[in-house]
N, CA, C and O of each residue as an XYZ file, in Angstrom:
308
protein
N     -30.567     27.026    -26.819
C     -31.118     26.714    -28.131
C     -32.646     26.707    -28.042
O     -32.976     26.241    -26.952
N     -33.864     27.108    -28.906
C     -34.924     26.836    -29.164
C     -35.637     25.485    -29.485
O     -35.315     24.421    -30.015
N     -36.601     25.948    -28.996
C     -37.134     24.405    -29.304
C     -37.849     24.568    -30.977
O     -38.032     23.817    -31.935
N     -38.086     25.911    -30.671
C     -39.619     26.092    -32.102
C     -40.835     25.617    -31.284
O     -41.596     25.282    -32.191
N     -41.278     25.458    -30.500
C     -42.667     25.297    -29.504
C     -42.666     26.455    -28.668
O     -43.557     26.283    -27.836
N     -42.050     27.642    -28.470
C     -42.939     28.644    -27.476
C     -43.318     29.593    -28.262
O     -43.054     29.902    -29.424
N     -44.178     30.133    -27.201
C     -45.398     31.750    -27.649
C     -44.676     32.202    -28.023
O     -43.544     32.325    -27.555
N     -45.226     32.721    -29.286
C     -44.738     34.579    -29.392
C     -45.557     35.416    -29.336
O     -46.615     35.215    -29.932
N     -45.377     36.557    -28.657
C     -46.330     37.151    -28.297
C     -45.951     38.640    -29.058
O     -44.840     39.152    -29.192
N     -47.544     39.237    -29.592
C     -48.045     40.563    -30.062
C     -48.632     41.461    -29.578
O     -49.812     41.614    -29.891
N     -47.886     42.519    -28.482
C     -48.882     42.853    -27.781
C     -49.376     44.296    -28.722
O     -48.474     44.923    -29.277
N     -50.762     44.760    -28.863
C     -51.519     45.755    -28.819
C     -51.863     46.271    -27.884
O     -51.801     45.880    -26.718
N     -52.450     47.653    -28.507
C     -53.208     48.555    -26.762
C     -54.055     47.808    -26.031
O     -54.181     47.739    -24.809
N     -54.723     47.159    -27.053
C     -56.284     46.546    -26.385
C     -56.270     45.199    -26.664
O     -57.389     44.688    -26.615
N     -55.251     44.367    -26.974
C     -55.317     43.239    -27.305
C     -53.957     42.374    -27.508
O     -53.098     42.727    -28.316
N     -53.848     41.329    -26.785
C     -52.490     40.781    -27.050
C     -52.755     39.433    -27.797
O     -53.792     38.851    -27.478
N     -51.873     38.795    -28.852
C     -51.993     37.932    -29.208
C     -50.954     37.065    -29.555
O     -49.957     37.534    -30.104
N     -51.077     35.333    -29.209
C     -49.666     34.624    -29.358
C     -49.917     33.783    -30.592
O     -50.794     33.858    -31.453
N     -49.235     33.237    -30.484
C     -48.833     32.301    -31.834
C     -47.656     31.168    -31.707
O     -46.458     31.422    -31.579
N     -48.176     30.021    -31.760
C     -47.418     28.765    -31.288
C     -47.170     28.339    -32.588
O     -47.999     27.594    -33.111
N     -45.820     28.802    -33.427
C     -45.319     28.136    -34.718
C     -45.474     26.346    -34.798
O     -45.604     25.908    -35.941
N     -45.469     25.570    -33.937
C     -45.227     24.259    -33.882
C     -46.819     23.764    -33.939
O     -47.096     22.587    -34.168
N     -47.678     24.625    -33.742
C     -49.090     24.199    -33.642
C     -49.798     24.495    -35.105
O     -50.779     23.959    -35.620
N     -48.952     25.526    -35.572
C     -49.933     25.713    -36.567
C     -49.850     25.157    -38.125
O     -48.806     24.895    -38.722
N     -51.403     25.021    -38.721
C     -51.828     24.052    -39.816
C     -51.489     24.970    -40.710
O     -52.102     24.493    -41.664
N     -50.767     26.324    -41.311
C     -51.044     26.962    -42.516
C     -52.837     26.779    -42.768
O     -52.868     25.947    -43.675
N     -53.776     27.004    -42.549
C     -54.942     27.005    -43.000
C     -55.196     28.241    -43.302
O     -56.304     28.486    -43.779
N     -54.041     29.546    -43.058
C     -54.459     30.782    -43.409
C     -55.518     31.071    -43.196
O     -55.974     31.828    -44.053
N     -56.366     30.749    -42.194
C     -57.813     31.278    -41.661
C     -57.775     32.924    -41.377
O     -58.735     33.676    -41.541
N     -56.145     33.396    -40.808
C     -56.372     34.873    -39.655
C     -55.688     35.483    -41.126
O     -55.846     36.704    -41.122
N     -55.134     35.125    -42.107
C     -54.389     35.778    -43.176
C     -55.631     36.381    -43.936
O     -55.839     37.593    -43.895
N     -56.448     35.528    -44.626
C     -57.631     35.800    -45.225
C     -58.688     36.477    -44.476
O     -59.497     37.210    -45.044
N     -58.711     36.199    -42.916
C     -59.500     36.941    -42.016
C     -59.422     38.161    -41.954
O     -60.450     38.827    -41.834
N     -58.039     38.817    -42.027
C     -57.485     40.358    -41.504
C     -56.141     40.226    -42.377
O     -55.051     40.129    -41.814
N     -56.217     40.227    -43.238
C     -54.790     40.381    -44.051
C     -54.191     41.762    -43.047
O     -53.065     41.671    -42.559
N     -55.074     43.056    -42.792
C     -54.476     44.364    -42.578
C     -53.586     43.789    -40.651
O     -52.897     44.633    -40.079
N     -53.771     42.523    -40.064
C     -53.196     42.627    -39.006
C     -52.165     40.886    -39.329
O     -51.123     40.622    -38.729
N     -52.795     40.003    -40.338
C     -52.108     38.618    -40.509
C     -51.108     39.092    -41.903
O     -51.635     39.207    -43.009
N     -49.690     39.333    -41.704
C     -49.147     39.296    -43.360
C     -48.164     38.650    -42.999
O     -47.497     39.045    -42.043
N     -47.798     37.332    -43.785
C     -46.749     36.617    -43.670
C     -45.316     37.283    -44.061
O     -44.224     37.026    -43.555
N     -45.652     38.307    -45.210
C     -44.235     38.828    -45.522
C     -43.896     40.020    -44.450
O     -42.681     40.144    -44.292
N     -44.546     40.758    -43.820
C     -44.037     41.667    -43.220
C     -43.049     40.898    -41.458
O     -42.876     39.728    -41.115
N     -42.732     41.911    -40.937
C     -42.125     41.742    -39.663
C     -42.513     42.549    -38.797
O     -41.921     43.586    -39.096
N     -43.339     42.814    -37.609
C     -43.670     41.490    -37.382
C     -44.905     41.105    -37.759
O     -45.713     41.983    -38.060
N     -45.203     40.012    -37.801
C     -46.068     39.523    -38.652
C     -47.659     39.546    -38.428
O     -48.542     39.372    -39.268
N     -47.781     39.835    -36.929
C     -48.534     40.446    -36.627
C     -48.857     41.650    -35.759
O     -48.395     42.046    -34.689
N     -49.797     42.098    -36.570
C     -49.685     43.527    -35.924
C     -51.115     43.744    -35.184
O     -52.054     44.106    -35.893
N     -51.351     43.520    -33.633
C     -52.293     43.699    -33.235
C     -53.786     44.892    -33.129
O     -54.938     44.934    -32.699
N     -52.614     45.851    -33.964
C     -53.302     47.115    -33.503
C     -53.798     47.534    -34.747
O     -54.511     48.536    -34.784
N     -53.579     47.033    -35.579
C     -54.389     47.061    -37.179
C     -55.901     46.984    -37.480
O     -56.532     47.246    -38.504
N     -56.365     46.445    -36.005
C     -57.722     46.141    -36.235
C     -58.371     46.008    -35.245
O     -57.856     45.259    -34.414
N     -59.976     46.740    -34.805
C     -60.994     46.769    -33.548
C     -60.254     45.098    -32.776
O     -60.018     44.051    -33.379
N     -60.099     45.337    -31.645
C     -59.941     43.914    -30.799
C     -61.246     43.086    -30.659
O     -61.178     41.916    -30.283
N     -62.552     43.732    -30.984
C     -63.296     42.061    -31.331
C     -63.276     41.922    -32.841
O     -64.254     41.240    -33.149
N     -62.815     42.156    -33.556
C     -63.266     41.764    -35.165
C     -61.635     40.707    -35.185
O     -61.545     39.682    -35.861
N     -60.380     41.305    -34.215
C     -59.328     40.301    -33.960
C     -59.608     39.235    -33.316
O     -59.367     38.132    -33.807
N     -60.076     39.357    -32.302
C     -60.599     38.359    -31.252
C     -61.507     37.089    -32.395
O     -61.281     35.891    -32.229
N     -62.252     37.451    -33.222
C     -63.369     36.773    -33.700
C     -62.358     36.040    -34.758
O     -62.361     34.809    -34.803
N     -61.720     36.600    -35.385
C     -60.511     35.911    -36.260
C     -59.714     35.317    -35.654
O     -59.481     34.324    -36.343
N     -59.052     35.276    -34.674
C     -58.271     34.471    -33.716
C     -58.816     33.161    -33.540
O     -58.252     32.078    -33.699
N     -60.295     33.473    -33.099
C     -60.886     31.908    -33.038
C     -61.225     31.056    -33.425
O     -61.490     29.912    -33.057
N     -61.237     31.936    -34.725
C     -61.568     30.975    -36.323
C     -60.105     29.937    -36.754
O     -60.008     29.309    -37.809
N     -58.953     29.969    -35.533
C     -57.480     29.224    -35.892
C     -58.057     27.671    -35.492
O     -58.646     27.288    -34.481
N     -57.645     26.957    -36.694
C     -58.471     25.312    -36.327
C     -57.362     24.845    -35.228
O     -57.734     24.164    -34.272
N     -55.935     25.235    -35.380
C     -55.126     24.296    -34.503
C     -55.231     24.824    -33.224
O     -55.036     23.952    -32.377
N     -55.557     26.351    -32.582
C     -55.032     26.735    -31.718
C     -54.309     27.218    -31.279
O     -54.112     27.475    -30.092
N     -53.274     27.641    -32.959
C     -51.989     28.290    -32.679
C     -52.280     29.518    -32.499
O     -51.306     30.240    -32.286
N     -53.365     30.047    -32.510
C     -53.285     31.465    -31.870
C     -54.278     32.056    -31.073
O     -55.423     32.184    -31.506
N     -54.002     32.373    -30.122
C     -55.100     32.728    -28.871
C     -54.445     34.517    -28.419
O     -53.401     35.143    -28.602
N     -55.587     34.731    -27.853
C     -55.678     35.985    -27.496
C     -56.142     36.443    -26.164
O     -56.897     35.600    -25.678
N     -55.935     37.636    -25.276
C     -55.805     38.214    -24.279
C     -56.475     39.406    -24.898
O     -56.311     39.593    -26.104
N     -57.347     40.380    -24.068
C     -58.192     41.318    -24.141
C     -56.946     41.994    -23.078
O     -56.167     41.320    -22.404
N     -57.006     43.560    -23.144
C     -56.138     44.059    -22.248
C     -56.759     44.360    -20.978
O     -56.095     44.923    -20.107
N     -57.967     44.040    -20.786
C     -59.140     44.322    -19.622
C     -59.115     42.894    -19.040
O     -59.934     42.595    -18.170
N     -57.984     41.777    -19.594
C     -58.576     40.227    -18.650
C     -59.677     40.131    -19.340
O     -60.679     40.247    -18.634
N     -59.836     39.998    -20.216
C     -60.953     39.046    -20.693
C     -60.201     38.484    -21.826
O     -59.084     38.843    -22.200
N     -61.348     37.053    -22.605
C     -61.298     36.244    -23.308
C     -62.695     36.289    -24.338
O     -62.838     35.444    -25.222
């Protein structure tokens, strides 16, 4: 059974990104940030590759709870 607390993970060419459902505030920060990679109605819901990996990266960090962090595909942060 699930808990609803682990990653899910999005991977892109150049960028992977998770998302911890149990962490996050709805503040729609990455929705309004990048609608073209954050859409709640589609599946999956995010699509990493929709958008340059720093203009993602820079929206990622704008998440107040933390529910979503990101991986560069080069090891970086």
């Amino acid at each position: 059974m699930s808990s609803g607390n682990e990653k899910k993970v999005y991977k892109g060419r150049s960028i992977t990104v998770t998302f911890e459902a149990m962490r996050c505030l709805h503040a729609a920060e990455c929705v309004r940030g990048l609608p073209e990679v954050f859409d709640t109605a589609r599946r999956p819901w995010i699509r990493p590759d929709g958008a340059p990996a720093d203009r993602l990266s820079e929206v990622v960090r704008r998440c107040p709870s933390g529910a979503l962090q990101y991986r560069l595909a080069d090891g970086g942060t």
